[in-house]
Structures are given as structure tokens and as C-alpha cells.
PAZAPA-4460 file (N, C-alpha, C; in steps of 0.05 Angstrom, whole numbers, plus 32768, in hexadecimal, padded with zeros to 4 digits):
% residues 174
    n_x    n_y    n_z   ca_x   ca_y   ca_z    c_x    c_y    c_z   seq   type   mol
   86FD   8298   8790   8715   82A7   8798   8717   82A6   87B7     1      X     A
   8730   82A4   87BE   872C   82A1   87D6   8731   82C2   87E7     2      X     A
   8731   82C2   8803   8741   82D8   880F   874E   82F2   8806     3      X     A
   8765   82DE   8802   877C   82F2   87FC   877E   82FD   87DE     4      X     A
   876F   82ED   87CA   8768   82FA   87AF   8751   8317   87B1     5      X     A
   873C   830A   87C2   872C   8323   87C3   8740   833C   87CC     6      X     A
   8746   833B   87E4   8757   834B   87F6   8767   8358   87D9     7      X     A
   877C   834E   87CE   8789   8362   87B9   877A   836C   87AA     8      X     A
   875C   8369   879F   8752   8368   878F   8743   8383   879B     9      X     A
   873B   8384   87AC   872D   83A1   87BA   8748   83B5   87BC    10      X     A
   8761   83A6   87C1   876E   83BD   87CD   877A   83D0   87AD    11      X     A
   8782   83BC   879E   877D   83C8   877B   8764   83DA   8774    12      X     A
   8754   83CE   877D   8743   83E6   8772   8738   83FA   8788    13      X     A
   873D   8406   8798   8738   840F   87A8   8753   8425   87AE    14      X     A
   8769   841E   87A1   877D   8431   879A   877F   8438   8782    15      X     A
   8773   8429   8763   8769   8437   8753   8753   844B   874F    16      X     A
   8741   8450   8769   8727   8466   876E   873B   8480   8771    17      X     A
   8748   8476   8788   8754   848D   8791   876C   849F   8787    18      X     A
   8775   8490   8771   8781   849A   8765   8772   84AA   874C    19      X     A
   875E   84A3   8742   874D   84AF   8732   8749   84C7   8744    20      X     A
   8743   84C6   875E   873E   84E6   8768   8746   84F4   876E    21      X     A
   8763   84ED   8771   8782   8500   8771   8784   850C   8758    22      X     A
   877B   850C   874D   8782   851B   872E   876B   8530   872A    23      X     A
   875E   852D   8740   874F   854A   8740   875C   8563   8744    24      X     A
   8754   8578   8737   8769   8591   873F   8751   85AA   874D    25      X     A
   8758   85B4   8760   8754   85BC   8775   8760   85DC   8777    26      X     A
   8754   85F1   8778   875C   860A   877E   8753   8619   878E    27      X     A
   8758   8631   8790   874C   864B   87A8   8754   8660   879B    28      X     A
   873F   8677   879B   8743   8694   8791   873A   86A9   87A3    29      X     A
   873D   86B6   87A6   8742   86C8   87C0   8726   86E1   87B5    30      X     A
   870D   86E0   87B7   86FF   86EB   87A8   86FA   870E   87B9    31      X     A
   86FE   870A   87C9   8702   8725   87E3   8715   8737   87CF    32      X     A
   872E   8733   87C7   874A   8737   87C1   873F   8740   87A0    33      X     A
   872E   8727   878E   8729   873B   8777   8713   874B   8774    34      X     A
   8705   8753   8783   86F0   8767   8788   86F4   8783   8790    35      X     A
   8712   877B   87AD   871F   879B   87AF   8737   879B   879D    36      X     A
   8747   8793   878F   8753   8792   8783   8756   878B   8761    37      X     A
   8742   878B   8755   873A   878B   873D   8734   87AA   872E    38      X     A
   873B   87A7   871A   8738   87CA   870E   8719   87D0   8713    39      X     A
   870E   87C1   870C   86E8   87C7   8716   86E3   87CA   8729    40      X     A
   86EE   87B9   873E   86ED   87C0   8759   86F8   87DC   8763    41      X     A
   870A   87E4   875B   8712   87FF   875F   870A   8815   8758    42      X     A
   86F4   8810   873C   86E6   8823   872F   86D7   8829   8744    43      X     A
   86C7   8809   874B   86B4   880C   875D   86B6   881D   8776    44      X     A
   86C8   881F   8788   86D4   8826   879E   86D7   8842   8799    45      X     A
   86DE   8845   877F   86E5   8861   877C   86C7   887D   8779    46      X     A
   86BC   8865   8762   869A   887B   876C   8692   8875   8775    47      X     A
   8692   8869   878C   8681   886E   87A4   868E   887A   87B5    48      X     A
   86AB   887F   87B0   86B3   8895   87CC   86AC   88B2   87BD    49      X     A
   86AD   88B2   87A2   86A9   88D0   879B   8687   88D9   879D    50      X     A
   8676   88C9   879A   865A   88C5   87A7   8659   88CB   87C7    51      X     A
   8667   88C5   87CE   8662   88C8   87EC   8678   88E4   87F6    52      X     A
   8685   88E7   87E1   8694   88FD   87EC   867B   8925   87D8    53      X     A
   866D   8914   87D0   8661   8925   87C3   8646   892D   87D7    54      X     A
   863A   8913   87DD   8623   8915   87F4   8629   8922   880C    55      X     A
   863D   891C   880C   864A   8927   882C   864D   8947   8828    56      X     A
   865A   894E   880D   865A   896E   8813   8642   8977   8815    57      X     A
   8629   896C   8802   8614   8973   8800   8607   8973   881F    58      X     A
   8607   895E   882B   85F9   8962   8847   860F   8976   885D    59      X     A
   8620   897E   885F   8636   8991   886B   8628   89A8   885F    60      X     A
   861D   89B7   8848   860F   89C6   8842   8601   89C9   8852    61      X     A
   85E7   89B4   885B   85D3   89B8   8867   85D2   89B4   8887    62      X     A
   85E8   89A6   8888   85EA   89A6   88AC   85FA   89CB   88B1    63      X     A
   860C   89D9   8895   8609   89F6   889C   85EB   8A01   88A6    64      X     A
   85E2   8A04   8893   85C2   8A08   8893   85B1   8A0D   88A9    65      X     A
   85C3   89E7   88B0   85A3   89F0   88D1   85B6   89FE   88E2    66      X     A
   85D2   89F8   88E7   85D7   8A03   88FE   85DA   8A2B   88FA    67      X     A
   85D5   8A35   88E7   85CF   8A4C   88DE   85BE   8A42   88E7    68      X     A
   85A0   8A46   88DA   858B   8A46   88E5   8588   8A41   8907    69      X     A
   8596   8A31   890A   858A   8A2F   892D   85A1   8A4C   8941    70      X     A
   85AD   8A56   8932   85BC   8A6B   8942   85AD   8A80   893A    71      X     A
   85A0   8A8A   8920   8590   8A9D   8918   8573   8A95   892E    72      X     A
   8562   8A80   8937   8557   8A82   8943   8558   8A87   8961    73      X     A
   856F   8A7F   8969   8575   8A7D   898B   857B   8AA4   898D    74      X     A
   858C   8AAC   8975   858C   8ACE   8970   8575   8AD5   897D    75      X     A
   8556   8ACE   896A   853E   8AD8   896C   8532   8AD4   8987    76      X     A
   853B   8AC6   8990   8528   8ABB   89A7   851B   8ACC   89AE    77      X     A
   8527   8AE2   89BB   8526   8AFC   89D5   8518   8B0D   89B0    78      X     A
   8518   8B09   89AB   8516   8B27   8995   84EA   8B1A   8985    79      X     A
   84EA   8AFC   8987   84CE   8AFC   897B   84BF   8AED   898D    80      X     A
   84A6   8AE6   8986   8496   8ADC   899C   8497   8AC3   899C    81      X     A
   848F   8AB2   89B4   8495   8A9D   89C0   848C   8A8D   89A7    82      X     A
   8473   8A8E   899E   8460   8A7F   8986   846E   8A84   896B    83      X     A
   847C   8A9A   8963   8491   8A90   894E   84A9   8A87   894F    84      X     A
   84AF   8A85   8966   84C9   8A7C   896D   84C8   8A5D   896E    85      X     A
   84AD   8A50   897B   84B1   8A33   8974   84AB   8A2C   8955    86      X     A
   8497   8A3F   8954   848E   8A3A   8936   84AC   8A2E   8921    87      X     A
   84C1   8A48   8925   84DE   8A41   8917   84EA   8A2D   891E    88      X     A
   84F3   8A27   893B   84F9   8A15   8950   84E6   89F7   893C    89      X     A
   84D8   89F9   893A   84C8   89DF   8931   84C8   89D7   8913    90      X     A
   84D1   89EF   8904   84DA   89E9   88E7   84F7   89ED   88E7    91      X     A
   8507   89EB   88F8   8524   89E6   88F6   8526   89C6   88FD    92      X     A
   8510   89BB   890E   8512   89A7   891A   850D   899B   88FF    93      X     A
   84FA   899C   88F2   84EB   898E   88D4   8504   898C   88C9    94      X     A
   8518   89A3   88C0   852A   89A0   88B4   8545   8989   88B6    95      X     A
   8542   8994   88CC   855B   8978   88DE   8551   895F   88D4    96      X     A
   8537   8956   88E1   852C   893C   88D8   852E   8937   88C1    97      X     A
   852C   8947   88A7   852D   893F   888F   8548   8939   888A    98      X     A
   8558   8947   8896   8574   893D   8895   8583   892E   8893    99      X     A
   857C   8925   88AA   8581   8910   88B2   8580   88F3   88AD   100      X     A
   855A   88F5   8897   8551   88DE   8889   8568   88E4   8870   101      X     A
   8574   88F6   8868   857A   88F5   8840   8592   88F2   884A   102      X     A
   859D   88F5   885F   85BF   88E2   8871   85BB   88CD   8869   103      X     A
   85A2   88BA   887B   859A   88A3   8877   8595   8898   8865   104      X     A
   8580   88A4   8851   8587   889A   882F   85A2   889C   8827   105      X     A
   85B0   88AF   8828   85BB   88AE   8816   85DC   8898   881F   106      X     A
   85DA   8893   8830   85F0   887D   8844   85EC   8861   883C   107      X     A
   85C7   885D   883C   85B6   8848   8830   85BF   883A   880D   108      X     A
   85B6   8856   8805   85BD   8855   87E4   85D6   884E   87E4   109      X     A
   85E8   8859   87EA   8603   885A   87EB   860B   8838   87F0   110      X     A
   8608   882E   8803   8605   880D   8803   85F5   8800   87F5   111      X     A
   85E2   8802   87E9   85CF   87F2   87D2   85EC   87F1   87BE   112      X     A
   85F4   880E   87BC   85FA   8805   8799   8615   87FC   879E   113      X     A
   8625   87F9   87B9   863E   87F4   87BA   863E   87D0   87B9   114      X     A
   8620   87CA   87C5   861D   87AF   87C4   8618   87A5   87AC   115      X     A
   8608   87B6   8798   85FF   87AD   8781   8616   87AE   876E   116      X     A
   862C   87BA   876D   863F   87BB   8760   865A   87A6   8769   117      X     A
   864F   879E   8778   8660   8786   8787   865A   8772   877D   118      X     A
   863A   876F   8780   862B   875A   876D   8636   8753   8750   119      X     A
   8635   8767   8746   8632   876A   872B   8650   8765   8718   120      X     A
   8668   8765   872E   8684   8761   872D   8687   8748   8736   121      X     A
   8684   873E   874A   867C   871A   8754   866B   870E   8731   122      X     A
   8652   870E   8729   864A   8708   8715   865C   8709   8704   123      X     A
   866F   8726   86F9   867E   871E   86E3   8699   8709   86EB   124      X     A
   86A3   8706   8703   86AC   86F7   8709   86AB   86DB   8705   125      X     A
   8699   86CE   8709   868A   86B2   870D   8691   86A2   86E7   126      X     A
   868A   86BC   86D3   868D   86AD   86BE   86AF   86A1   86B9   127      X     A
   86BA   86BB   86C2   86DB   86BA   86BF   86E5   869F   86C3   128      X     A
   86DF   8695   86E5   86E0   867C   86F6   86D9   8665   86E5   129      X     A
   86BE   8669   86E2   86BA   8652   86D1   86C7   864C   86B5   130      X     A
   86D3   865A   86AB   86E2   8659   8691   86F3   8650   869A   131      X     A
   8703   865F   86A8   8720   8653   86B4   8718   863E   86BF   132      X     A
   8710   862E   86C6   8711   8614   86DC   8710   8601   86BB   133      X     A
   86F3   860F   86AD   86FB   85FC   868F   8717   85F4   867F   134      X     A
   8719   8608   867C   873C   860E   8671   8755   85FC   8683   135      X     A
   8751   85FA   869D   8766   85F6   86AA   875C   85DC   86AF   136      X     A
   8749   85D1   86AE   873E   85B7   86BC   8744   85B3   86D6   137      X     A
   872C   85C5   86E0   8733   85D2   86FA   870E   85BC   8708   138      X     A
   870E   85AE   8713   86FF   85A6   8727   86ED   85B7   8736   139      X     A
   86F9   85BD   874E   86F2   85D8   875D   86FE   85F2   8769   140      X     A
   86F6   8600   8762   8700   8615   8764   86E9   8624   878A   141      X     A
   8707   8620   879A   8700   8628   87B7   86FC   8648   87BE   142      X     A
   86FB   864F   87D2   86F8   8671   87D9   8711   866D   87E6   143      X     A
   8721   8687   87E8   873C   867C   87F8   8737   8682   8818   144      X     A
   871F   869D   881B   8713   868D   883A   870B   867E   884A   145      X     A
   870A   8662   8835   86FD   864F   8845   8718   8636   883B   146      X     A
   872D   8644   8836   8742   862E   883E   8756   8637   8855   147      X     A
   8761   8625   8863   876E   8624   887F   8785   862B   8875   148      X     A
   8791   860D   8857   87AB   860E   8856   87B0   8606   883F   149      X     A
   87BC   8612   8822   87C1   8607   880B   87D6   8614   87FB   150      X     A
   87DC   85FD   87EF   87FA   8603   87DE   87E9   861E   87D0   151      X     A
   87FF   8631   87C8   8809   864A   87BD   87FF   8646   87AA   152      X     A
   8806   8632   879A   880B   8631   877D   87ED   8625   8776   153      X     A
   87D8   861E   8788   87B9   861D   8785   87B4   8636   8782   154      X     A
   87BA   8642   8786   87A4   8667   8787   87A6   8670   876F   155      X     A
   878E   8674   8764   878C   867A   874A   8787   869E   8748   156      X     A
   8780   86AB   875D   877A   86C7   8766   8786   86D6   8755   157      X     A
   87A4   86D3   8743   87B4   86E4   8731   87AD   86EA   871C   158      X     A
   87B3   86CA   8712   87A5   86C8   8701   8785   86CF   86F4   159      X     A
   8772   86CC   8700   8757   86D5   8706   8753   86F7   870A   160      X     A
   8765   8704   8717   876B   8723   8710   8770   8730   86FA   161      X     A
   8786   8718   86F2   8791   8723   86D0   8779   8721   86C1   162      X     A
   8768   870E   86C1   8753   8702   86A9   873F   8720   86B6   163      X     A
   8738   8724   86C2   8721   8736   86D6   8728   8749   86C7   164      X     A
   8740   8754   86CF   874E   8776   86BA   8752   877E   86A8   165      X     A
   8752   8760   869A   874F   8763   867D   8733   8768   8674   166      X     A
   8722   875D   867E   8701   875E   866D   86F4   8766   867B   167      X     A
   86FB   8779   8695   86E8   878D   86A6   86F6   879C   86AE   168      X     A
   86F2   87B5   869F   86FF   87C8   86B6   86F1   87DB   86CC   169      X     A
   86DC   87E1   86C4   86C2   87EC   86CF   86AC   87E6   86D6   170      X     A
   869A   87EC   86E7   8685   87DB   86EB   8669   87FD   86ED   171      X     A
   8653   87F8   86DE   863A   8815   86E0   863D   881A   8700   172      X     A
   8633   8831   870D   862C   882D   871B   860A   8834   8712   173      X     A
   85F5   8832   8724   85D9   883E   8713   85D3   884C   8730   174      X     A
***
């Protein structure tokens, strides 16, 4: 063969590759969007603000507490002796510190399980995706954060909500 036979002969098949890889189908789902916006996601959102609106009265209780306590002691000052006065002075201080740590747990906790329930909503997620990509003969399925710029009508995010709300509405918290 000479030249110009090869030459057509690459350029045929070398536009038959490429056209085999244009027929890939290509999406983005906005996974941020079904996490706060999914009925589980909202469950989620929702006990943990009533968790944290529960902790919070509970420690408002006890920050009453000390600051009682530390006005009942500054009262005493003039009225008991120097040696019980730190003595109190030093178990109001104990108290604060403990305080302060079960703030800290409990702010701690409070993010474990907000993460773990995030987790646990991403996981039920993942099977959804993969079904749908089966179903649709879907290639890959992108994050829509990590695209710049894509047709509309790629975003599967709606769709993927509907399927989500149907077969999750809630998620434990433990």
C-alpha cells in the first residue's frame, strides 16, 4: 500500500475510536445539595439542633450555678476565714473546669455524630448512584464541585433526590 492508502486508512480508524467514545454518557450530581436537602438530611439537621438546643439549656443551668455560687462566695468573703474562703474559691474553680470539659464533650459528641450521620447518608447514597448510572447507562457519574461548566440537562441531582426520598427518610442517630 502505498502513502496515501495508509493515510485514509489511519484516518478511518482513528475517527471510528473516537466516535466509539462520544457515546459515552457523562453526568454531575450535586452531593452537598442532597445531604442538606434530602428528607434524611433534614431529619439529620433537625436532631442535632434539638440535641444541641437541649445541651445548651442544660449547661445555662450550670453556668447559673457557678455564677450563684461565685456571688454567694464574694458575699462571704468579709463574713468567713481566709482558709474557707479559698477552700470555696477553689471548689467553684473545680466546678468551672468541669464545665467547661462537658461544653467540650458535649460540642465534641455533637460533631462525631453529625459526621457519622453524614457518613451514613453518603453510604446510602452511593447504592442509589450506582443503580442509576446502571439503569441509565451512565459511564460516570461526576461531583458537580469539581465541574467548571456543564449542560443542565447532565445533572442528575433531581432526580437522585426523588430516588433518596423515596427510600430514606430518616437516618438513627446513636
Amino acid at each position: 500500500m502505498n502513502l496515501k492508502h495508509k493515510l485514509i486508512l489511519f484516518i478511518l480508524i482513528f475517527f471510528n475510536i473516537t466516535n466509539l467514545y462520544a457515546t459515552e454518557k457523562f453526568v454531575y450530581v450535586d452531593m452537598e445539595f442532597l445531604v442538606n436537602s434530602s428528607e434524611a438530611g433534614k431529619d439529620i439537621s433537625s436532631k442535632i439542633s434539638k440535641m444541641h438546643k437541649k445541651e445548651l439549656e442544660e449547661l445555662k443551668k450550670i453556668e447559673e450555678e457557678l455564677k450563684k455560687g461565685e456571688t454567694d462566695i464574694i458575699n462571704k468573703k468579709n463574713v468567713i476565714s481566709n482558709e474557707e474562703f479559698e477552700k470555696k474559691l477553689s471548689e467553684l474553680r473545680k466546678k468551672a473546669s468541669d464545665y467547661q470539659k462537658q461544653r467540650n464533650n458535649n460540642t465534641k459528641s455533637l460533631s462525631e455524630k453529625r459526621i457519622k450521620a453524614t457518613n451514613e447518608l453518603l453510604n446510602l447514597i452511593q447504592p442509589i448512584l450506582t443503580e442509576f448510572a446502571n439503569q441509565n447507562s451512565i459511564s460516570i457519574i461526576f461531583q458537580k464541585k469539581a465541574i467548571v461548566i456543564g449542560k443542565t440537562d447532565s445533572d442528575i441531582t433531581n432526580q437522585i433526590l426523588k430516588i433518596l426520598n423515596e427510600k430514606h427518610k430518616e437516618i438513627v442517630l446513636n
